[in-house]
N, C-alpha and C positions, 0 to 999 in steps of 0.2 A: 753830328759834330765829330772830326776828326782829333782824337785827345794828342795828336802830335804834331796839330797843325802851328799854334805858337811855340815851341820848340823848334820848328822846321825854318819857318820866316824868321827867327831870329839869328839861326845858326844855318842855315842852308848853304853858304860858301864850304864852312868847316864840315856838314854829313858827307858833303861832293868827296871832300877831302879825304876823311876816314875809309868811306866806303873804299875809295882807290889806293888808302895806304892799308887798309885791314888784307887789300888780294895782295898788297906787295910783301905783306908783311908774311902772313899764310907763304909765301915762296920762299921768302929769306930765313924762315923758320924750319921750313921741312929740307932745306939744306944746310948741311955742315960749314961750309965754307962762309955763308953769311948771315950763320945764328945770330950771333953779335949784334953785327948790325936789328937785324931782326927782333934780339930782346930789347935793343934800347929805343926802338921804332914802340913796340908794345908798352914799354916803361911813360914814353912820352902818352901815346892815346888813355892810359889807367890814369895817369895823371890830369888831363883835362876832364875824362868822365868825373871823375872823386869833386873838383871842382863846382860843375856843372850839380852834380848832385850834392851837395852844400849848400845852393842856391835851392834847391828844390827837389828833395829826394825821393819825393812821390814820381819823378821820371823814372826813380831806378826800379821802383814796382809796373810800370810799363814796360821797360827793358827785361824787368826778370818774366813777366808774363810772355813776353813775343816769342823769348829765347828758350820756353820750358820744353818745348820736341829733341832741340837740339844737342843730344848725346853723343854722337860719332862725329858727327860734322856739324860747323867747323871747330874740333877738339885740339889738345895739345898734352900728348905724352910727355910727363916728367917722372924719372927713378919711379916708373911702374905704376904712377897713377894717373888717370885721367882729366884733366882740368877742363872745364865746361864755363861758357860764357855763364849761364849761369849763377852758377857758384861763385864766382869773381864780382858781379853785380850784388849778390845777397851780401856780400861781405863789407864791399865800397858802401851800397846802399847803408846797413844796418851801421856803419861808422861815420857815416855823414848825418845820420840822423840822430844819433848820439853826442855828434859835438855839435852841430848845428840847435839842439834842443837844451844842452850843458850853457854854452854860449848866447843863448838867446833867453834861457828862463822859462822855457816852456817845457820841459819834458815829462812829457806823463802818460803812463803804461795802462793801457785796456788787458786785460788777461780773463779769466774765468774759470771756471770747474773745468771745463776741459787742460787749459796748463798743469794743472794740481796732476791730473790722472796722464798728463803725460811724463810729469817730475816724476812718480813714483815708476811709471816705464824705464823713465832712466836710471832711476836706483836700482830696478829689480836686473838691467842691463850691466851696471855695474857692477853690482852682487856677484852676478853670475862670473864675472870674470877671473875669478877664483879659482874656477877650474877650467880657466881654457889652456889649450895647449900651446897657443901662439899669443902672445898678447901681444905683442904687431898689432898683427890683423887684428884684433879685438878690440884695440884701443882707435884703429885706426874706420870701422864699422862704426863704433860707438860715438866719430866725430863727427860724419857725415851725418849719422840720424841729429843729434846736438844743431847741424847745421840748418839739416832740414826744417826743424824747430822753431830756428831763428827764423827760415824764410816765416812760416806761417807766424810768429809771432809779428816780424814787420807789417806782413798786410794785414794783419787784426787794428797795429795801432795807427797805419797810414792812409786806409782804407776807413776813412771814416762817414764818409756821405753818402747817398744814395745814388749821384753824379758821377763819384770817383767809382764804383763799383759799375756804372755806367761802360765805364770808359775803359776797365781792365777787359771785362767782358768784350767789347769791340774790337781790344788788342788782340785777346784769345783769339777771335773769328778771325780777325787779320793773319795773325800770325798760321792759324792750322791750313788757310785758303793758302797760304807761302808754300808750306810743308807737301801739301798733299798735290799742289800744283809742279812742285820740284820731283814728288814720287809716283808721279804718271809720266813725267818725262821719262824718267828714270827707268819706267818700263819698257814705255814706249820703247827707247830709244834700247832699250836691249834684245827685245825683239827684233829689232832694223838691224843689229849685229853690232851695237857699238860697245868699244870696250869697254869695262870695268870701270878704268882710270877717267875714264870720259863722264860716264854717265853716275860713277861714284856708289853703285850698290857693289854689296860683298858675292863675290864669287859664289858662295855655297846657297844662296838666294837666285841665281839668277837662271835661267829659263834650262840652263842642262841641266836643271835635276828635276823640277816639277815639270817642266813643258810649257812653263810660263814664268816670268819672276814674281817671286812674293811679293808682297810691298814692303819696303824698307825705308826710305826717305833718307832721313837724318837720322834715326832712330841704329840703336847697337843694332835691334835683333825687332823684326816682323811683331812677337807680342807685345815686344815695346810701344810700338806704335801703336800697336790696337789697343793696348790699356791708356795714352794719352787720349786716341781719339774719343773713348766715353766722355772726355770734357766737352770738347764742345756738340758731340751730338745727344746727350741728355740736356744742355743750354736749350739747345736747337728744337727739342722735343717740347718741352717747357714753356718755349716762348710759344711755338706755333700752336698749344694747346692752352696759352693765354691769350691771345691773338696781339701780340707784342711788336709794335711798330707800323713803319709808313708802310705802305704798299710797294714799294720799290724796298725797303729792307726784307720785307716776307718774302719778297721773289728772290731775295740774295739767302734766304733761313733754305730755304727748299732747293735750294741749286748745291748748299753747301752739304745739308742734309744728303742728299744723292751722292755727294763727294764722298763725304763721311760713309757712309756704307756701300759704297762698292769697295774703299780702299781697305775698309774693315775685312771684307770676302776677301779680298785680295792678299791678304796677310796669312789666311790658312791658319789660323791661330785657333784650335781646340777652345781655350779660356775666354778668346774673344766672341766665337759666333755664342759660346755658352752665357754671357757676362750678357752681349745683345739679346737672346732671349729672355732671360732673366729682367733686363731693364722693361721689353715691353710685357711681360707679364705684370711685372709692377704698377708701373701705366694704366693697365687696362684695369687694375684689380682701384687704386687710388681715384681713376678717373673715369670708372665704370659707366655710371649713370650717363656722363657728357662725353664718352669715346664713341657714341657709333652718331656722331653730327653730319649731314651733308659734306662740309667742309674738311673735317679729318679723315673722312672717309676718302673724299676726293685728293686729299693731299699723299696719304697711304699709299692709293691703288697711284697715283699717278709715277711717283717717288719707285713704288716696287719695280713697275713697268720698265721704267725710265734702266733701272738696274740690272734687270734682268736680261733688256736687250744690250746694254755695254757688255756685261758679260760675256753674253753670247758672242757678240761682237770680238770681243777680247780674245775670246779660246778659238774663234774661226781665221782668225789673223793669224794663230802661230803654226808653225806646220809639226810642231810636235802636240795636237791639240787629243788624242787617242791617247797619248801617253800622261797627259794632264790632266784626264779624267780620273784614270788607274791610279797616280800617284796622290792626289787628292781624297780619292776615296780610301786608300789604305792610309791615310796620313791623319786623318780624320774618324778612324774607327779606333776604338779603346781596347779594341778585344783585338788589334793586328800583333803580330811578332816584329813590328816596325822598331828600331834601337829608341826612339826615345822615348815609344810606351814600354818597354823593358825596362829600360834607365829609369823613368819617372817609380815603376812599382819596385823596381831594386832599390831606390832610394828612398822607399815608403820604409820600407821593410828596415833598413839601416838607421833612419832617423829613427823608428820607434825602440828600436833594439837599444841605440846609445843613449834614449832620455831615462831610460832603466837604472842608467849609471847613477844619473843626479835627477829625478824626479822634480824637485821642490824647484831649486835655484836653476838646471839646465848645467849646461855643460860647459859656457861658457859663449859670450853673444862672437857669432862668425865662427865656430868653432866647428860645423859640421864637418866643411870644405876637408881642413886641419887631418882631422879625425879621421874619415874615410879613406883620404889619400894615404895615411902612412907616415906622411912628413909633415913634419910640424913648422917647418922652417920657408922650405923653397914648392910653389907653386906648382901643379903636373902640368905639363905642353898644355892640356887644353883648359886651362884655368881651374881654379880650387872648384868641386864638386859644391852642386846645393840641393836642397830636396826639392823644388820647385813644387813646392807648396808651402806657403809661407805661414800659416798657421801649427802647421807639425814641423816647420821649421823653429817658429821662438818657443814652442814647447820643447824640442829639441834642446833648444842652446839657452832659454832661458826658465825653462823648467813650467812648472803649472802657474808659478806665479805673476812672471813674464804676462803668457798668454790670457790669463787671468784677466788682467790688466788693460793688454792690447785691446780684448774684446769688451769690457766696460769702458774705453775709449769710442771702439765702432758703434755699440750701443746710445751712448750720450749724443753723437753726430746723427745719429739716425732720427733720435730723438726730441731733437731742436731744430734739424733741418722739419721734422713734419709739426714743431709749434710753428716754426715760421710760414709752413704753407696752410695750416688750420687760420691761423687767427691774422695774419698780415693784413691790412685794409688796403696796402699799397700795393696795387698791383703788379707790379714789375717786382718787387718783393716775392710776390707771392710766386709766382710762375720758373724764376731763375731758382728759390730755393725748392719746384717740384723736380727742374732740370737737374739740380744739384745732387741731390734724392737720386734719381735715375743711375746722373753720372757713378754716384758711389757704389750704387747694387753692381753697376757693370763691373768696378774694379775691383770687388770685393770677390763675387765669383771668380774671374779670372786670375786670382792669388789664389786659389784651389791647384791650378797648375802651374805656378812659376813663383818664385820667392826673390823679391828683391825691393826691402822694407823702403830703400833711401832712393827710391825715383823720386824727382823734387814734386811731379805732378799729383802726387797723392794727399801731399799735405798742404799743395797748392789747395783743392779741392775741399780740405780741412777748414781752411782758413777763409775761403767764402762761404762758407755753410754757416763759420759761426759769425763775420762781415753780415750777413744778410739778420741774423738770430739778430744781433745787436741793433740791427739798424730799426730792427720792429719795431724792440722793447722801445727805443730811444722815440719811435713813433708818440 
């Protein structure tokens, strides 16, 4: 079932529309001359979604699923911060459902133990703000996490059936087969020699520095993408080791699956291949007994195969393909003098030295950046400094207690996501919350090497964990 098929037949004059005003608009926007115009084109389309979601706000938890890759593209810089389709949906969504529920006499909140252990995150966040250097930035860190919140707390209370979690799930696959099909172009097409502006990857990714380009997509930055894609290739894991669906959907698990990791290699990402290991040890240890099946077995060896020769394939097509071995393998080694394994242990070394200051409470949440730069005020050329490890980063900046906290959060998630695959009788249950499981080892390990708490994908991933937990119980 396509969950946007009666939304489609009803409004399919008006998507024709949007779609062809959203690229007019995207123009009018990125120039000076007819911003204007441009904002009041956007003003109008916000104005019809809020609508449309007031009739039915469970569209805007479809919307904010399709849209969860899209970080860089298509964004919109305002006074230095980033606005993300996104986040404009989580907002619409979460105020349509609020008056729509005030107005109609229905509103009533699903929460749990897990909100409690996220409240005191946020008190121990604002605690610490005590001693940041910038509270700007601190205030302005602490709104987005707030936000993120909100997304998971919408799909806890919207996401209420077995059907609708169905359906976000489909959107996910739909949406990462969009992503990942835009960032094989996007290679492709840089290899063929097409420019930047064409094909929309960042310069410092693209085939003159590795001998190939990484994968980027829509995504800020390569990790990025590889910390989204654990969603849907733990789904993907999950399902095919439930045997979840028609035959014609398995063929589409395993074609995406092979998407899913080659774009993963393709990213270079340290945190990503590491977070992928990590997910199938897990696998293997969870689903020991039933891992060496005919069938898995065959889907593996088939999957690797399939991989191993695109790759080939991939590096035989570039003529810088000698140089893309050398730059891979030093890119990829922990022990190189390469700048960002320098950078990654210099800022080991600074985060632990500045949690000295404030121990208990941290330094103040965002406050590394701050701190290391020197200026407390204005930003250095290449952005505020982070330790790009995200767990000695909120020890950093929110002290022991912070982190405390955070990790009695990963604990609880881990915890319910494995009652819900112990005890579920419902299948599709059971197998999406093993998938989910996976998803999270992967993005747990990869926050070993990158820190950046408020990607919406993470607490997307949050909020089906505990969707699924609920849906057992309510079995």
């Amino acid at each position: 079932m396509n969950p946007f098929k009666d939304y489609i037949q009803a409004d399919k004059w008006f998507i024709a529309l949007a779609l062809f005003l959203s690229i007019v608009l995207g123009f009018l926007i990125g120039s000076e001359k007819y911003f204007i115009a441009g904002a009041l084109l956007g003003i109008f389309i916000l104005i019809y979604v809020f609508i449309k979601l007031l009739e039915n706000p469970f569209l805007g938890i479809l919307g904010i699923t399709f849209f969860l890759p899209f970080e860089r593209l298509p964004t919109l810089e305002i006074g230095g911060n980033t606005i993300k389709i996104s986040y404009i949906l989580v907002i619409l969504t979460f105020l349509a459902w609020i008056i729509k529920g005030l107005t109609g006499g229905s509103l009533k909140f699903r929460a749990g133990p897990a909100f409690i252990i996220i409240g005191f995150f946020l008190a121990s966040s604002i605690i610490s703000i005590v001693n940041s250097p910038n509270l700007t930035r601190s205030i302005t860190i602490l709104s987005l996490i707030v936000l993120m919140t909100a997304t998971m707390f919408l799909f806890v209370n919207l996401v209420d059936t077995k059907e609708k979690l169905q359906r976000v799930v489909k959107v996910l696959f739909f949406s990462a087969i969009t992503v990942l099909v835009y960032g094989f172009f996007q290679s492709i097409g840089d290899i063929a020699g097409l420019a930047p502006d064409i094909t929309g990857i960042s310069v410092r990714y693209s085939q003159s520095i590795f001998g190939f380009p990484r994968f980027q997509s829509v995504a800020l930055e390569p990790l990025y993408f590889a910390s989204y894609l654990f969603l849907p290739l733990g789904l993907i894991i999950g399902m095919i080791a439930g045997n979840i669906g028609t035959l014609k959907g398995k063929t589409y698990q395993v074609i995406l699956l092979f998407m899913c990791i080659l774009a993963l290699f393709l990213t270079v990402s340290r945190g990503g291949y590491l977070g992928f290991i990590a997910m199938i040890l897990v696998f293997t240890v969870i689903r020991f007994r039933k891992i060496f099946t005919p069938r898995i077995i065959s889907v593996f060896f088939k999957t690797s195969v399939a991989v191993i020769l695109a790759a080939t394939l991939f590096f035989s097509i570039t003529s810088l393909g000698s140089k893309a071995f050398f730059e891979i393998k030093n890119h990829l080694s922990f022990f190189s003098q390469r700048g960002s394994i320098v950078e990654r242990l210099g800022s080991y070394s600074e985060a632990i030295s500045l949690w000295g200051n404030h121990p208990i409470i941290g330094n103040g949440i965002a406050s590394f950046g701050p701190l290391v730069a020197g200026s407390s005020n204005e930003p250095p050329e290449g952005g505020w400094p982070i330790v790009n490890n995200e767990y000695l980063e909120i020890l950093t900046e929110q002290g022991v207690l912070g982190l405390i906290i955070f990790i009695s959060l990963l604990i609880y998630m881990f915890y319910i996501g494995l009652q819900t695959y112990k005890f579920a009788e419902e299948r599709y249950l059971k197998y999406v919350s093993l998938g989910l499981i996976l998803a999270l080892v992967g993005v747990l390990i990869q926050y070993s090497l990158f820190s950046t708490l408020y990607i919406i994908h993470l607490w997307f991933l949050f909020a089906l964990i505990l969707i699924a937990f609920q849906l057992r119980k309510e079995q």
